[in-house]
C-alpha positions in Angstrom: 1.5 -1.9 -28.3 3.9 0.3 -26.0 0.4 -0.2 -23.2 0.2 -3.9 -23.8 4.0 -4.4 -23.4 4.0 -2.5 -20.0 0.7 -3.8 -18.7 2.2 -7.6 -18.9 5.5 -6.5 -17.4 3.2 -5.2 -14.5 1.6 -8.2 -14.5 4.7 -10.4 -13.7 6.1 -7.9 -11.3 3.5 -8.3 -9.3 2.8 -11.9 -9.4 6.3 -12.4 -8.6 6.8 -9.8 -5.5 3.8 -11.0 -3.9 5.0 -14.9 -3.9 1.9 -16.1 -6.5 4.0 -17.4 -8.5 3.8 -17.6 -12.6 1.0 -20.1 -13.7 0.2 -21.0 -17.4 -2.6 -17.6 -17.7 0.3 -16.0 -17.6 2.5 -17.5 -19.9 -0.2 -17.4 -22.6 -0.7 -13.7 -22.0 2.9 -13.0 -22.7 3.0 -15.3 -25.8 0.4 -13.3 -27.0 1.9 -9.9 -26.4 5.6 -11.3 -27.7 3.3 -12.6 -30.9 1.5 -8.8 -31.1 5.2 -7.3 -31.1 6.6 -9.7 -33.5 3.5 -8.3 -35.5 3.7 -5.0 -35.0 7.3 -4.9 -35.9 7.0 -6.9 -39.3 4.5 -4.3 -40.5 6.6 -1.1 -38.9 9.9 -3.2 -41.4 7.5 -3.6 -44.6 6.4 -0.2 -44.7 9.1 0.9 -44.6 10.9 -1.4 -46.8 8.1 -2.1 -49.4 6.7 1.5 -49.1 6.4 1.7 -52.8 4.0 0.0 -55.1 1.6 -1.0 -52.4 -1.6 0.8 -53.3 -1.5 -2.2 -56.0 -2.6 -4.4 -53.3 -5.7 -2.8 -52.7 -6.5 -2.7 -56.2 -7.9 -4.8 -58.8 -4.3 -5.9 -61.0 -5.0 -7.8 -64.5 -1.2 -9.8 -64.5 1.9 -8.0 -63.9 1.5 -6.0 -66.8 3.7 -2.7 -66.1 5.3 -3.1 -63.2 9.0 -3.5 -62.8 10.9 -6.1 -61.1 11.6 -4.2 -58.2 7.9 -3.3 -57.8 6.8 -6.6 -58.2 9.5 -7.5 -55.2 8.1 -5.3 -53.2 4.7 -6.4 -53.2 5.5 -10.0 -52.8 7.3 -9.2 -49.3 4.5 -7.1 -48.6 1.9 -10.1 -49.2 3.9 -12.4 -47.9 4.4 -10.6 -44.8 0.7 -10.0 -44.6 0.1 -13.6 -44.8 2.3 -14.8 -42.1 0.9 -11.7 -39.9 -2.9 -12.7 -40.6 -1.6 -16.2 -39.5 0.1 -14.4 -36.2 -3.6 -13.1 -35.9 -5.4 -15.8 -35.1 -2.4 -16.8 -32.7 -2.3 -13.9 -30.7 -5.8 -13.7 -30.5 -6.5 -17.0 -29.5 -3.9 -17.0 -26.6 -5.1 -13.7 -25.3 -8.6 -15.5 -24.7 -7.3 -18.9 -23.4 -5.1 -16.6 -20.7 -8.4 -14.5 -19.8 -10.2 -17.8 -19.5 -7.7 -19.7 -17.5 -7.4 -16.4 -15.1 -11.1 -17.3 -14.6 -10.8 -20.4 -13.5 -7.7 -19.7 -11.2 -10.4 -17.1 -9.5 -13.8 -19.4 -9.8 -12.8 -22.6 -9.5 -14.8 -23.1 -6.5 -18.2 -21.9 -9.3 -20.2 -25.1 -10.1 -21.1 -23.0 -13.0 -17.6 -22.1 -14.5 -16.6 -25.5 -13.6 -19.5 -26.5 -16.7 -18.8 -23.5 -19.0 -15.7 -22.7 -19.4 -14.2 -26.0 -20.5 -16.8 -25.4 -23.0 -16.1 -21.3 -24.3 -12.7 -23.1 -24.2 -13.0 -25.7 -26.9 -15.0 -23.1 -28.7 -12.1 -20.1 -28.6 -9.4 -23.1 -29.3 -11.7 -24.3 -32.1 -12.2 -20.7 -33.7 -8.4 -20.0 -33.5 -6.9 -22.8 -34.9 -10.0 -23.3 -37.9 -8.9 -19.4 -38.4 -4.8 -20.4 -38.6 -5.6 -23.2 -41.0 -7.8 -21.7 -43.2 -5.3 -18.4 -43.6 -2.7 -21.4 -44.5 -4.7 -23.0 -47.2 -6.2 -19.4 -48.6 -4.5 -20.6 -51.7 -3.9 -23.8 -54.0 -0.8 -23.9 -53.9 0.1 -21.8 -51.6 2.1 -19.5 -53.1 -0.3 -18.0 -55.0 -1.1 -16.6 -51.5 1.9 -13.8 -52.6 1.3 -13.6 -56.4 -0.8 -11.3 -58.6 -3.2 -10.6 -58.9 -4.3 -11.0 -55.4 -6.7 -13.3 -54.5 -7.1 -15.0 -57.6 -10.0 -16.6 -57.4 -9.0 -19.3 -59.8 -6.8 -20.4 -56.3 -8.1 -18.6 -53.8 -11.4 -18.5 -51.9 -13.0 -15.1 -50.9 -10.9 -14.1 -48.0 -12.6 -10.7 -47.6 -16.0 -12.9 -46.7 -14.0 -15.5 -44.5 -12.6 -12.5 -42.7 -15.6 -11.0 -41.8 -17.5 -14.6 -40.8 -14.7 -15.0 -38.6 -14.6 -11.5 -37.2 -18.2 -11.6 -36.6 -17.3 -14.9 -34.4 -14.9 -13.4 -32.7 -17.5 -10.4 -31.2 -19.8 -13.3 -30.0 -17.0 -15.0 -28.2 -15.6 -11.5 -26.8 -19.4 -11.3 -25.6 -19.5 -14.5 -23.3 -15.9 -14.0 -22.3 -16.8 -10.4 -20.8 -20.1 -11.6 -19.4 -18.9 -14.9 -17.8 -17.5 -13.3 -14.8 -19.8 -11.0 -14.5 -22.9 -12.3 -12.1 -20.5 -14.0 -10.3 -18.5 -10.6 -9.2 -21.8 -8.5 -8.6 -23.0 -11.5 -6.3 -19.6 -11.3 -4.3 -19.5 -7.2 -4.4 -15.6 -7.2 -5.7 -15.0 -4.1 -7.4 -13.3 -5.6 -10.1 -16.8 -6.4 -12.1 -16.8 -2.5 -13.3 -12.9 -2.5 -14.5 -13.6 -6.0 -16.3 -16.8 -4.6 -18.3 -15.1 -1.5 -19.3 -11.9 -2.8 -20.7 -14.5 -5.9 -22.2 -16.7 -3.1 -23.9 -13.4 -1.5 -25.6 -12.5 -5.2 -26.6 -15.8 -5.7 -28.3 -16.1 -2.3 -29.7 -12.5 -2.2 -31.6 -13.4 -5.9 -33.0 -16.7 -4.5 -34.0 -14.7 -1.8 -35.9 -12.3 -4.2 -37.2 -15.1 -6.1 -38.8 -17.1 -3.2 -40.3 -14.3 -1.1 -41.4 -12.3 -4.0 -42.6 -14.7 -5.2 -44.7 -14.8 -4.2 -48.4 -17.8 -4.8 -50.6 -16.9 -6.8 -54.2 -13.5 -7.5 -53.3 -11.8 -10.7 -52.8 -9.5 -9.6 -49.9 -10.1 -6.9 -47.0 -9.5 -3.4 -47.1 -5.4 -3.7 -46.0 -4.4 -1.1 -43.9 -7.5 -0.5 -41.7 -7.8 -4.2 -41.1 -3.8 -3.6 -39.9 -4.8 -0.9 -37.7 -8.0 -2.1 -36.1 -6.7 -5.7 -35.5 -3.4 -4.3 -33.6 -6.1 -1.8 -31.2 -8.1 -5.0 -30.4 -5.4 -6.7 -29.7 -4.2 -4.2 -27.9 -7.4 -3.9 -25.9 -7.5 -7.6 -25.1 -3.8 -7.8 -23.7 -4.4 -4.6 -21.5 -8.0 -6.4 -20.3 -6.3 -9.5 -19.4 -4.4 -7.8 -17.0 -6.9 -5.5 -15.3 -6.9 -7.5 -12.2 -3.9 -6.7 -10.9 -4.1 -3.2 -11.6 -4.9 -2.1 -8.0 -1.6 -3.9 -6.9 0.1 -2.2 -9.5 -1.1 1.1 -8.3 -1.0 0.6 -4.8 3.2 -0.7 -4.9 3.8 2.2 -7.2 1.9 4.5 -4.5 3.6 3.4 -1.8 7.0 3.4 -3.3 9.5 5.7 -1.6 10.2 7.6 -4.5 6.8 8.5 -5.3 6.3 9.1 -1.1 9.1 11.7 -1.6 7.7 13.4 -4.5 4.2 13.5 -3.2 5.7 15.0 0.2 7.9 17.5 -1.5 4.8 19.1 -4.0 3.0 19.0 -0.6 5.5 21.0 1.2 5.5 23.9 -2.0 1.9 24.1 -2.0 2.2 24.5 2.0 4.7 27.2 1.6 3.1 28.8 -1.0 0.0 29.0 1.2 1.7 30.3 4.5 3.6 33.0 2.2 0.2 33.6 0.9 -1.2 34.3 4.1 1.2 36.1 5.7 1.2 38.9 2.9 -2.2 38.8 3.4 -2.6 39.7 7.3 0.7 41.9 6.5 -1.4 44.3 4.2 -4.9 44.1 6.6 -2.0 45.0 9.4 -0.8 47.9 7.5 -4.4 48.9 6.4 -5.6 49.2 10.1 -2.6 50.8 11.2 -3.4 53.5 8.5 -6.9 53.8 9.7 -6.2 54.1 13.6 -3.4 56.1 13.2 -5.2 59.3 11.8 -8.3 58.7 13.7 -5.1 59.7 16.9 -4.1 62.1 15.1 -8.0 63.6 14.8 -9.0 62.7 18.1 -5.4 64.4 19.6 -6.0 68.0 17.5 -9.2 68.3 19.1 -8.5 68.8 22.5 -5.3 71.2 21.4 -7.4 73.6 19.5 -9.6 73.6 22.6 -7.0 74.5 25.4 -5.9 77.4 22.3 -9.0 79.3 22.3 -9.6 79.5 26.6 -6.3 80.6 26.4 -7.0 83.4 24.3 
């Protein structure tokens, strides 16, 4: 979350240094990261609040039979929380595509080819999020039963483990053509940013691929809770940082060639410098003192030689 938070920050730093301007990509990019915090921070606030008496959601609960009032409280503000988050879901998701979409066409408008398909993978993303938002709304008749026990009640409520997965499935495909669309068009021109767009798409698909499979849980009426939590905040996540891969090099390059960073880059420069020189100069001090040693006595042999001489034709 931290990631996503700073990566759109980044974003609108740079957009608005370099005169671009702020166009509407980028206002549905950080509607979607405001929507992922507002998420993230109603789940941090029930767990902590409603820390108690939540493994009943994940299980199979005949009535209310043996629970106490407080209990039961705190597993209505959990489910009610989890419904309005699974609603935020399908909000922050959707808006997250539509920006990476919209980026597209700011890029390749001039592409005969984007000019046909992305109005389309538009409509289709739009289609998928709002069919997801209002189908979350009406998972129960009346509504309410949305938040009662036991969960899912299937005199009310349809199998939302099964729509979960349809629609998770759906959302892979869609991550698919939204990572591929650019693609062909960025090998053809030889821009860089082709490889840096296909690895933060691959994460994308991946973590929703995870969020389906792991998510998923066999003869219940609702999704395994907690993974389905963790695995739809990472792809989220994922999606936000992907959306602003782009800009990344400017990013990098104004944070480069910022004085501070100029001054710390010159000063570890300057140790490791020193630390050479002083390296060096104990070095050639030691093969100094070594050679002295060495030519030293060989004077002192080659003088005694000549002494011992004059000695004996003296005597």
């Amino acid at each position: 979350l931290a990631l996503a938070v700073l990566s759109v920050v980044a974003r609108f730093y740079i957009r608005v240094s370099f005169g671009h301007g702020i166009k509407i990509d980028d206002y549905l990019i950080l509607t979607s990261v405001v929507g992922l915090a507002v998420c993230g921070s109603l789940m941090l606030w029930v767990y902590i609040v409603a820390a108690n008496g939540l493994w009943l959601v994940d299980e199979p609960v005949e009535g209310q039979l043996g629970l106490s009032g407080h209990d039961l409280d705190r597993i209505t503000l959990y489910l009610k929380t989890i419904y309005g988050v699974a609603i935020l879901y399908f909000a922050v998701s959707g808006t997250a595509k539509l920006g990476i979409l919209l980026m597209y066409w700011r890029i390749f408008r001039s592409d005969n080819t984007f000019k046909i398909l992305l109005p389309l993978i538009e409509t289709l993303v739009f289609v998928w999020c709002l069919s997801g938002i209002i189908a979350t709304v009406l998972n129960c008749i009346p509504v309410e039963k949305a938040w009662a026990l036991p969960v899912n009640d299937e005199r009310y409520c349809y199998n939302y483990n099964i729509f979960w997965l349809a629609t998770g499935i759906v959302e892979v495909v869609l991550d698919i053509i939204i990572l591929a669309l650019p693609l062909a068009s960025l090998q053809k021109l030889k821009i860089p940013l082709s490889s840096k767009l296909s690895a933060g798409g691959i994460f994308v698909v991946v973590t929703g691929i995870v969020k389906v499979v792991l998510g998923y849980s066999p003869m219940s009426p609702n999704p395994n809770q907690f993974k389905t939590v963790l695995w739809s905040t990472l792809h989220l996540t994922t999606a936000i940082i992907c959306a602003t891969l782009p800009i990344m090099d400017l990013v990098l390059r104004r944070i480069r060639n910022s004085r501070l960073v100029q001054l710390a880059i010159g000063s570890v420069l300057s140790t490791k410098k020193n630390t050479i020189n002083n390296s060096s100069s104990k070095g050639f001090s030691r093969v100094s003192d070594r050679e002295d040693r060495h030519y030293g006595g060989s004077r002192e042999r080659n003088s005694g030689i000549p002494l011992r001489v004059v000695a004996s034709q003296n005597a």
